[in-house]
C-alpha positions as CSV (number, residue, x, y, z in Angstrom):
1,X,0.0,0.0,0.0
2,X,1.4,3.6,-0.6
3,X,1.8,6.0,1.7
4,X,2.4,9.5,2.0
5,X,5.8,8.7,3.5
6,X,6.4,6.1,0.2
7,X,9.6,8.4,-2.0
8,X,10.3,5.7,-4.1
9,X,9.4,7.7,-7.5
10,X,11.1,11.0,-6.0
11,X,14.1,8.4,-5.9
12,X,14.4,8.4,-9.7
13,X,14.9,12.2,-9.9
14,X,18.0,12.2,-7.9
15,X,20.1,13.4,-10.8
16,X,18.0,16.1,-11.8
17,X,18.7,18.3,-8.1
18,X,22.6,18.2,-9.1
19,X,22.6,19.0,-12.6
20,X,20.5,22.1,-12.1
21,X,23.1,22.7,-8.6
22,X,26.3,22.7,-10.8
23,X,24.5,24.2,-13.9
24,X,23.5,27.3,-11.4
25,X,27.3,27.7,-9.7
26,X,28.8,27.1,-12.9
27,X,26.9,29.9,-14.4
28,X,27.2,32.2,-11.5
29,X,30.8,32.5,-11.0
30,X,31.5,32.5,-14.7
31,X,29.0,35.2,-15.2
32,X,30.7,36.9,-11.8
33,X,34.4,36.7,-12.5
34,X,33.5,37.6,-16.2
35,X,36.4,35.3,-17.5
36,X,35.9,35.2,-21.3
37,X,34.5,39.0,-21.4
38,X,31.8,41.6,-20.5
39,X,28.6,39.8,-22.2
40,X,29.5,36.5,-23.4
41,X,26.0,34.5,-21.3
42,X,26.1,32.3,-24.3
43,X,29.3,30.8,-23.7
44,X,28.9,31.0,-19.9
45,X,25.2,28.8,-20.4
46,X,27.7,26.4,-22.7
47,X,30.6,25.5,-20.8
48,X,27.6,25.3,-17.6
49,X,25.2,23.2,-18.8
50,X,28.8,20.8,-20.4
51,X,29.7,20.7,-16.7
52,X,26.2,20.1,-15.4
53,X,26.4,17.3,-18.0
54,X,29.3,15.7,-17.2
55,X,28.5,15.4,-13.7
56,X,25.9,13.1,-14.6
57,X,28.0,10.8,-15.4
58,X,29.8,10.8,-12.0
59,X,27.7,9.0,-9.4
60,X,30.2,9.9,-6.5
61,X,29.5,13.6,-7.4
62,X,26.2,13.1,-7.7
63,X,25.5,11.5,-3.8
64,X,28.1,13.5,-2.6
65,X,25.7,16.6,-3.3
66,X,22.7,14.7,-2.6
67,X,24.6,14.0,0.8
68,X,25.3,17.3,1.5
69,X,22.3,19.2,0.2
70,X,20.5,19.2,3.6
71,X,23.0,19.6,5.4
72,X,23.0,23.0,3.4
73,X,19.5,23.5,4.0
74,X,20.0,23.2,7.8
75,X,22.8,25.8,7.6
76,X,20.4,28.2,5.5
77,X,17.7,27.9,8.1
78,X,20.1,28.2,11.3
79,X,21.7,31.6,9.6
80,X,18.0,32.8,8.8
81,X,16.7,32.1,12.2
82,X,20.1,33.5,13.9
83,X,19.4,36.5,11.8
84,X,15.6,37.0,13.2
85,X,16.9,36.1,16.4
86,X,18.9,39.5,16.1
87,X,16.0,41.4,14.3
88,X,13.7,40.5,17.3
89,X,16.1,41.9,19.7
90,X,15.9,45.3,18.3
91,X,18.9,45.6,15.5
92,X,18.0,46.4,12.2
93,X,18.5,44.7,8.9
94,X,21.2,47.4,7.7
95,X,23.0,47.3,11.0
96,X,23.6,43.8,10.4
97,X,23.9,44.3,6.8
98,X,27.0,46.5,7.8
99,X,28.5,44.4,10.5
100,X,28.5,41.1,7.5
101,X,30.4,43.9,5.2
102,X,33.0,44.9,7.5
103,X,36.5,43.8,6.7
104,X,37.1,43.9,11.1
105,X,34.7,41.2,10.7
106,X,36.0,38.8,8.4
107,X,36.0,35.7,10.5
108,X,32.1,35.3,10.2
109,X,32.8,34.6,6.7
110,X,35.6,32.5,7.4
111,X,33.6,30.3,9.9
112,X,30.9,29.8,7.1
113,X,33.5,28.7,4.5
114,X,34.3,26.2,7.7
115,X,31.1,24.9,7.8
116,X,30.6,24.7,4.3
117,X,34.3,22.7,3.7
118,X,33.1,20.5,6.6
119,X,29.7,19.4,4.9
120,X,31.5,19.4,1.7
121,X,34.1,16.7,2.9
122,X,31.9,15.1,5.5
123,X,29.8,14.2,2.8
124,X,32.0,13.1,0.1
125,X,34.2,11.3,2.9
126,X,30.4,9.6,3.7
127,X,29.9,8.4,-0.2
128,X,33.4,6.9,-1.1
129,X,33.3,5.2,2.6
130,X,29.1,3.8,1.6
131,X,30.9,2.2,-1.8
132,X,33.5,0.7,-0.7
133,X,31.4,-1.1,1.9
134,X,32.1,1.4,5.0
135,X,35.1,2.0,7.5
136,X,37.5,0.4,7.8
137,X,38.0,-1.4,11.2
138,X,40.1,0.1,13.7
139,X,43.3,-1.7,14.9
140,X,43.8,-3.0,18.6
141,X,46.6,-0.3,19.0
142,X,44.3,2.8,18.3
143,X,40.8,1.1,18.5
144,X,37.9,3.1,20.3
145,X,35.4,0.6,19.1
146,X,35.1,-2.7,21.6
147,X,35.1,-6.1,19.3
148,X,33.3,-4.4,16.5
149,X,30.7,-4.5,18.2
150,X,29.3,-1.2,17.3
151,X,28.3,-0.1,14.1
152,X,30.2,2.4,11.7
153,X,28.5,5.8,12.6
154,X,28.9,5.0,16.1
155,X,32.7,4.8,15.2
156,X,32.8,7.5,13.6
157,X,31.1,9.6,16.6
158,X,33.7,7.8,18.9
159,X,36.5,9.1,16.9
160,X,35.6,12.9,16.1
161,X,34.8,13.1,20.2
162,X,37.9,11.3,20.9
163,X,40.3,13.7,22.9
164,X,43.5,13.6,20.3
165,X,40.5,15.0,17.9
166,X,39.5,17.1,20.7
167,X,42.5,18.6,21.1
168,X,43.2,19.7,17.9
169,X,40.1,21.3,17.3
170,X,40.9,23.6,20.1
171,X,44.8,24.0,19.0
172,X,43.3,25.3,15.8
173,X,40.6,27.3,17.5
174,X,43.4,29.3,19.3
175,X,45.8,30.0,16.8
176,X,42.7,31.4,14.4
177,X,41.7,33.5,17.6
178,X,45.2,34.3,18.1
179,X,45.7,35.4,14.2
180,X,43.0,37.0,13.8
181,X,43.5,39.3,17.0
182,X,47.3,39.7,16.1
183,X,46.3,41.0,12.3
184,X,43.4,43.2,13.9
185,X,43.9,46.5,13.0
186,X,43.2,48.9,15.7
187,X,40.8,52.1,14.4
């Protein structure tokens, strides 16, 4: 019996979301960085929609981005509802709209370009791992995971809270504090 929950169909037009995705990026920065000269959208369209197409024909690419499209979404809505959250509070949309252009504040855009290389590599790290039939198990020297017991996400968990991983994220989160505060200039 179908159901409302039943995406079977919706299944078969997972190669349509990517193509339009790199047609749209391929377009935009070509048309941005005007590479081949002022007014050339014909050739832009051309060497965008030969991209989009050749995409097709990688399936990694393509559940890479299926992979990582909501996770895009949920950093869409986070920065929207982040954004209200500051609205609500009183401060206008061209106080903000200042604050996002100023150079002093660089490191919001920075932190997004984290997040987005993060998603990027989480998921395409996520899609070579699901083809060639997972993880790979963890040795008895470094292992995290009792008897392979668990299954792979939970190793995966185990091993981004582990403290080595811990501790590097903070190492890093210091010395882009540091440089950044170092570089600052004073007004």
């Amino acid at each position: 019996m179908a159901t409302l929950f039943d995406i079977g169909l919706i299944g078969e037009f997972r190669i349509i979301f990517p193509f339009l995705l790199i047609f749209a990026i391929v377009y935009a920065i070509l048309s941005y960085s005007k590479i081949f000269g002022e007014g050339r959208t014909g050739l832009n369209a051309l060497i965008a929609i030969v991209l989009a197409f050749m995409s097709l024909f990688s399936d990694i690419a393509i559940e890479t981005i299926n992979t990582a499209a909501p996770w895009f979404v949920l950093l869409m809505i986070f920065g929207i509802f982040l954004i209200l959250g500051y609205m609500i509070i009183g401060i206008r949309e061209a106080d903000i709209a200042a604050v996002a252009r100023n150079p002093e504040h660089n490191f919001i855009l920075w932190w997004v370009f984290a997040l987005v290389l993060i998603i990027v590599l989480g998921s395409l790290s996520h899609t070579i791992a699901a083809r060639k039939g997972g993880y790979p198990p963890f040795t008895t020297e470094n292992a995290t995971v009792e008897d392979g017991e668990a299954t792979q996400e939970t190793a995966f968990w185990e091993t981004m809270f582990h403290p080595k991983i811990l501790g590097l994220i903070a190492i890093m989160l210091i010395a882009f504090v540091t440089i950044n505060r170092l570089t600052h200039k004073p007004t």
